[in-house]
C-alpha positions in Angstrom: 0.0 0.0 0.0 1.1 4.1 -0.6 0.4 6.5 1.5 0.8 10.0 0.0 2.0 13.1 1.2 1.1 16.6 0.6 4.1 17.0 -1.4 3.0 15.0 -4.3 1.1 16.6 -6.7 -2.7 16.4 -6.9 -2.6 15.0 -10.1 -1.1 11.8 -9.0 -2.5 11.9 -5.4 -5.2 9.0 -6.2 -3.3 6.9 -8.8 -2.9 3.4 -7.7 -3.8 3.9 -3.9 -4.9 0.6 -2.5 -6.6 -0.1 0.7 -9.8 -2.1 3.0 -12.4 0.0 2.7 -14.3 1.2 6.2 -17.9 2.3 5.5 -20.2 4.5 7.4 -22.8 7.2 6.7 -21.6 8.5 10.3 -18.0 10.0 10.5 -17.8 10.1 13.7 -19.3 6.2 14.0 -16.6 5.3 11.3 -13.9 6.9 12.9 -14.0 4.5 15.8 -13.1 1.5 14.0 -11.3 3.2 10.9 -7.4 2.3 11.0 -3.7 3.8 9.1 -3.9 3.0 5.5 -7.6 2.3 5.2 -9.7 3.7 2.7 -13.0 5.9 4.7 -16.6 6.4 2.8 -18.5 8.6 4.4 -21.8 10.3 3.3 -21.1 13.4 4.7 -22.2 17.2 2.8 -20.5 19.7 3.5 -17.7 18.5 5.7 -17.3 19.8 9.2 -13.9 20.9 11.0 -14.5 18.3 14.2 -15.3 14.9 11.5 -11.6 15.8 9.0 -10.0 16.2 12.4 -11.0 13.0 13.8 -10.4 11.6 10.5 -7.0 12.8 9.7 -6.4 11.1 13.4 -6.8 7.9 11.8 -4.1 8.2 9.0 -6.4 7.1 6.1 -4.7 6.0 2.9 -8.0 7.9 1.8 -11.6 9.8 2.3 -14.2 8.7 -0.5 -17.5 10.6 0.1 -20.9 9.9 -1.6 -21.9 13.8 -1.2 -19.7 16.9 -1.8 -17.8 17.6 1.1 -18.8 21.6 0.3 -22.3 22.0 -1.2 -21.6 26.3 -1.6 -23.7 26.9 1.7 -20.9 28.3 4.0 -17.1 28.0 3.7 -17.1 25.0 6.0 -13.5 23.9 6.9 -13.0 20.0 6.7 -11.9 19.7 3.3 -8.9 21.5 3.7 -7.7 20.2 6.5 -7.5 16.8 4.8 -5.5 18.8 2.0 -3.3 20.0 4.6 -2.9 16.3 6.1 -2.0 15.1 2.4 -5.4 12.8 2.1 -7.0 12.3 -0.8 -10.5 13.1 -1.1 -12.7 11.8 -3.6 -15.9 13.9 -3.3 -19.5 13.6 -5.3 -19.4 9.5 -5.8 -23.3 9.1 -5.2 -24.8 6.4 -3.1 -23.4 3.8 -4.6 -20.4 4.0 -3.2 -22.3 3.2 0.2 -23.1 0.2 -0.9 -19.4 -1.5 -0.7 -18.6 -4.2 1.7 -17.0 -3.7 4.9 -13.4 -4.5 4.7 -13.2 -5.1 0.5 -10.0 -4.0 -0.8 -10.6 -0.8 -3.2 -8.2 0.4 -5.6 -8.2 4.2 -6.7 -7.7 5.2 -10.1 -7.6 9.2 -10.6 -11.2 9.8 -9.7 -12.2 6.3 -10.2 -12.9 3.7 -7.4 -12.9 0.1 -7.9 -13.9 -2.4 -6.2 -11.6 -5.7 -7.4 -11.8 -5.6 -11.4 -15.6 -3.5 -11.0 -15.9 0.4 -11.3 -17.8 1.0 -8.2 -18.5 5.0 -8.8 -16.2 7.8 -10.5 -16.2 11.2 -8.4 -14.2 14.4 -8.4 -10.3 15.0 -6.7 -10.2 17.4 -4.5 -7.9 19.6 -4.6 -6.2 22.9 -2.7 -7.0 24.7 -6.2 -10.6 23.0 -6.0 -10.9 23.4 -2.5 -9.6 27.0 -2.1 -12.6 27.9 -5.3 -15.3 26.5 -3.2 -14.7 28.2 -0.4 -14.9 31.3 -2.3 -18.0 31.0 -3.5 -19.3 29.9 -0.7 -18.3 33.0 0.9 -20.4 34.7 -1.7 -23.4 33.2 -0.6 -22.6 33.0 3.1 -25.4 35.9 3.8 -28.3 33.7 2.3 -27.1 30.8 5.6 -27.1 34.2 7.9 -30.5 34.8 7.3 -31.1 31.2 7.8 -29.5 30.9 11.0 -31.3 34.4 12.6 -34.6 32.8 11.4 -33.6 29.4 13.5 -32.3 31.6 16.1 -35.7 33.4 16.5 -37.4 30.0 16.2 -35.5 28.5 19.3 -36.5 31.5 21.3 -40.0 31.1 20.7 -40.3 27.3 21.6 -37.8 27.0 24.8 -38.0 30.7 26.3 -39.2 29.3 29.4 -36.1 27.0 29.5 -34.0 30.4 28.6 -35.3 32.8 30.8 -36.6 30.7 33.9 -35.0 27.5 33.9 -38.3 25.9 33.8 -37.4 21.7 32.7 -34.0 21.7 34.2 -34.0 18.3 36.2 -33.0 18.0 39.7 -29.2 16.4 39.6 -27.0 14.9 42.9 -23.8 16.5 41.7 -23.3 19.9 43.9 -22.8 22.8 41.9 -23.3 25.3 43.6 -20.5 28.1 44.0 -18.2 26.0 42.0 -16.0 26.3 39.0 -17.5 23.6 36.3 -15.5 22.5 33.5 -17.4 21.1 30.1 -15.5 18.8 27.7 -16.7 18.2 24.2 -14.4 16.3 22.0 -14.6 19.4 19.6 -12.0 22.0 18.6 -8.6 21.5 19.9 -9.7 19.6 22.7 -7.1 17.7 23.5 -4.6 20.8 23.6 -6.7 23.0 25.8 -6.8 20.1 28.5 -3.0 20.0 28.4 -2.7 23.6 29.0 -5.9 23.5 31.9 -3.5 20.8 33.7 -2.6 23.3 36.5 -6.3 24.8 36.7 -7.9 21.5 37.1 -5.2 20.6 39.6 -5.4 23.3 41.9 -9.4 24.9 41.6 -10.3 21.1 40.9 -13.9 22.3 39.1 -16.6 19.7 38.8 -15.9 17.7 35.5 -18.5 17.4 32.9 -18.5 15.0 29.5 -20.7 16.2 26.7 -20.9 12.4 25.4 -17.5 11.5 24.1 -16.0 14.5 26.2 -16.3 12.0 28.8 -14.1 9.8 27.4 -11.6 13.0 26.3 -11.8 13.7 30.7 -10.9 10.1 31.4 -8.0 9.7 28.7 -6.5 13.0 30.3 -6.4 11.0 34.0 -9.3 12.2 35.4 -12.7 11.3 36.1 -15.8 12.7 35.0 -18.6 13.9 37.8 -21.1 13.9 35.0 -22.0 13.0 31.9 -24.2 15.0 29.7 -25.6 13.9 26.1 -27.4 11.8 24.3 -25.3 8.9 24.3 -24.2 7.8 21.2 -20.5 8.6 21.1 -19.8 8.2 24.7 -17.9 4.3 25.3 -19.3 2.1 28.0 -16.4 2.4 30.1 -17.3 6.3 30.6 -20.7 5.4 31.7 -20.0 2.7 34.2 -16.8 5.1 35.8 -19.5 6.6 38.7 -20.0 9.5 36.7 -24.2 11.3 37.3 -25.6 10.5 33.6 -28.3 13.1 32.1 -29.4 11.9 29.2 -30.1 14.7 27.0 -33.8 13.8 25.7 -36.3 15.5 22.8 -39.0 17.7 23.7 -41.8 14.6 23.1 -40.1 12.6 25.4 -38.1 10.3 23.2 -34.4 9.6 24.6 -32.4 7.2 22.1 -30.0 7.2 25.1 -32.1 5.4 27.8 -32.4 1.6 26.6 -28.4 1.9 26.5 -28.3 3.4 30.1 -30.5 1.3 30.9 -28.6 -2.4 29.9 -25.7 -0.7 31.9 -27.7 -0.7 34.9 -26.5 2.5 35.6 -29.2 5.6 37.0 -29.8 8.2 35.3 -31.7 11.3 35.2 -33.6 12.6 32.1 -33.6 16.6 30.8 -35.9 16.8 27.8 -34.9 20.2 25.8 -34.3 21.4 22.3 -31.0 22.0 21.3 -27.6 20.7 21.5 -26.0 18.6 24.4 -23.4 21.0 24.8 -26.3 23.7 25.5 -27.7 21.2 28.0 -24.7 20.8 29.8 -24.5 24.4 30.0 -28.1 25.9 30.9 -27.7 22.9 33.7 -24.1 24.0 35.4 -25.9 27.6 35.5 -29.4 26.6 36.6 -27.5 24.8 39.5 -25.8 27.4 40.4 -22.5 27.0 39.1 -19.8 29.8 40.0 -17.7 29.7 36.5 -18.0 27.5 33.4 -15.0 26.6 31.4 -15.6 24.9 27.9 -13.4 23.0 26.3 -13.9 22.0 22.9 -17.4 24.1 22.0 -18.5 26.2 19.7 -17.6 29.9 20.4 -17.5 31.7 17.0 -20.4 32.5 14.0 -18.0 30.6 11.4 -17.6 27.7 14.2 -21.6 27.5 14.6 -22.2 27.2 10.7 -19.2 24.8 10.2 -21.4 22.3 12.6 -23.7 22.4 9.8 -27.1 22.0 11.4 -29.8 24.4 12.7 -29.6 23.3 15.8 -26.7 25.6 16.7 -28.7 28.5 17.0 -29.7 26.8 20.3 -26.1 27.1 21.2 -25.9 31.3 19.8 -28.7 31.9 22.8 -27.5 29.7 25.6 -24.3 31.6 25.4 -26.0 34.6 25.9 -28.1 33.2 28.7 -25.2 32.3 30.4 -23.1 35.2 30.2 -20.2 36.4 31.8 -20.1 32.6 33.8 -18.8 31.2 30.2 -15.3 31.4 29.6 -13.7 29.4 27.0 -10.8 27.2 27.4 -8.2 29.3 25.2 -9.1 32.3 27.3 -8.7 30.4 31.0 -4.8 29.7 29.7 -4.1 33.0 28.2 -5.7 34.5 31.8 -4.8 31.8 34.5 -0.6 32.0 36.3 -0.4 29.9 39.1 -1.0 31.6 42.3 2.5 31.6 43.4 3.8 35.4 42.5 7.4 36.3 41.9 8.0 38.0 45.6 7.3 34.2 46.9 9.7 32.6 44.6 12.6 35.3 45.8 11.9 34.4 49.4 12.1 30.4 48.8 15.5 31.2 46.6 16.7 33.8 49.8 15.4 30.5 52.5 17.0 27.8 50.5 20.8 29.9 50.0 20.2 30.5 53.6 19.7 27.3 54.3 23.1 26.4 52.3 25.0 28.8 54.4 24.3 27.6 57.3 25.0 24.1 56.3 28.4 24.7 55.2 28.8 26.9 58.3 28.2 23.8 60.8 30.7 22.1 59.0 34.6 21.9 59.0 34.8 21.5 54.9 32.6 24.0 54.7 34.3 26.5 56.5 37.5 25.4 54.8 35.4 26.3 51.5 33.9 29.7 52.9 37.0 30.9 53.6 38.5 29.6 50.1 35.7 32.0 48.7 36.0 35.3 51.0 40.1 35.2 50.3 39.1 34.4 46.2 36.7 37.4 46.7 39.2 39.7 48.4 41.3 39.0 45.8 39.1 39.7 43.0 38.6 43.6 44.5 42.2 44.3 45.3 42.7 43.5 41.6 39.5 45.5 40.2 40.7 48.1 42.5 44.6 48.5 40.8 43.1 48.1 37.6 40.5 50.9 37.9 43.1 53.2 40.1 45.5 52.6 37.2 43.0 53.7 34.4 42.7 57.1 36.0 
């Protein structure tokens, strides 16, 4: 098998590439199983930052997707971070590309996939020239999707203002958090770095630790345990659910929870918090209903171009509860750039002025050392004498 880098040209980048072919309409379902050198089909429009992350994670040999990976609708940011990685992507194969076996070996002609001697689907390759055009036309068009998201941000407001403005629905939960510093983990942007730089915070305000689904698992693969875990279920692994961690399962509005029955095999209690948006604004609306002091995210959405790249309506749910919870928020990026440990400069002087102290009077209680003090004072009386003849002669 060949793996390419960025450096070959584009031209060449699918010729002859050979691999077992992983399939799921699900990117971040496929991504769980999806190993170096395999070959990924997705189904995925318009392809998000978080899914070519967690793919380029994997080291596929390539990414083969039955919809194009940017429709024109925003300048969403996946398919250049697989350029940047040096993947190939294959985009606009249709749905028949979905129909190959799990674990067939696929060869890659140009555009051209194969599945042994049979021409499975022929689709477009990507690349930065192709990539960096669709962006800017999506750009164009990016006010038509503003529009769109104000609309769904209006919409949200009608149907859970209660929720917003009185915390009516928010369950009642074991975990205490009130007055405390909460920390919310979704495996989103740049997760993993911002819980390597919030090592010291966690370590000396310890904050109560909260899993948006596979956030959990992010918390436990960083050496800590999660209090709580907030979400629907469907990324989060089993051993995250069964670590002692309080589980809300993040339910619809009409009562369904896809969640529960899984929860529920585990034999482990839950607690149910039906609400319309995103698990992230759960997890949120919830640390501030309870009274939390400070909430530190990790890994959510903070920005307009961040909100659209998640590609759904839903996030408008997550525009709102940001304002709802106001000056409380503070994002991960902003806790490293703001937190210094609490030990200031004048305390670090004193410990070096107690530990030379301390030195002295070792070497003072003992015959070497006085034989070495007094090695140094007669080397020192030296030194001025001679400073002293060579400034006196200069003048």
């Amino acid at each position: 098998m060949r793996i390419f880098t960025k450096k070959r040209d584009a031209r060449s980048a699918g010729d002859g590439l050979a691999g077992p072919a992983r399939v799921d309409a699900r990117t971040k379902n496929l991504t769980k199983r999806l190993l170096p050198g395999d070959i990924a089909v997705i189904d995925h429009l318009d392809l998000d930052r978080v899914s070519a992350e967690a793919l380029v994670a994997c080291r596929p040999a390539a990414v083969l997707n039955a919809a194009r990976s940017t429709s024109g609708r925003y300048p969403n940011l996946g398919p250049g971070i697989l350029m940047d990685a040096g993947i190939p992507l294959i985009d606009d194969l249709g749905p028949d590309v979905m129909a190959i076996s799990e674990g067939h070996e696929l060869r890659i002609d140009g555009a051209a996939v194969h599945d042994g001697d049979t021409l499975v689907a022929e689709g477009v390759l990507q690349t930065a020239e192709t990539v960096g055009a669709a962006m800017d036309e999506a750009r164009a068009g990016l006010s038509v999707q503003l529009e769109s998201f104000a609309a769904n941000t209006m919409d949200y407001l009608r149907r859970e203002r209660e929720l917003l403005l009185d915390g009516v629905g928010v369950p009642d939960i074991s975990t205490d958090l009130d007055g405390r510093q909460v920390l919310i983990v979704v495996r989103g942007y740049h997760y993993k770095e911002d819980l390597v730089t919030l090592r010291p915070y966690i370590k000396e305000y310890r904050p109560v630790l909260i899993g948006v689904d596979g956030g959990a698992d992010a918390i436990l693969e960083a050496g800590w345990k999660p209090d709580m875990i907030v979400g629907d279920m469907d990324s989060v692994s089993n051993k995250a659910l069964a670590c002692g961690a309080e589980v809300v399962i993040h339910a619809y509005r009409d009562g369904r929870a896809p969640g529960k029955d899984r929860v529920e095999e585990l034999g482990v209690p839950y607690v149910l918090f039906p609400a319309t948006g995103t698990s992230e604004d759960v997890a949120m609306l919830l640390a501030d209903d309870k009274g939390a002091e400070l909430i530190v995210a990790v890994g959510t959405h903070a920005t307009l171009v961040e909100f659209l790249d998640k590609g759904r309506a839903g996030m408008a749910s997550t525009f709102l509860t940001r304002l709802r919870v106001g000056g409380k928020l503070v994002d991960a990026k902003g806790v490293s750039r703001l937190y210094r440990h609490r030990i200031s400069n004048l305390q670090v002087l004193l410990l070096v002025i107690a530990g030379l102290l301390a030195l002295f009077i070792a070497l003072a209680s003992t015959e070497a050392g006085q034989t070495l003090m007094g090695l140094i004072g007669a080397g020192w009386d030296d030194l001025l004498s001679w400073v002293g003849r060579l400034f006196g002669g200069a003048t």
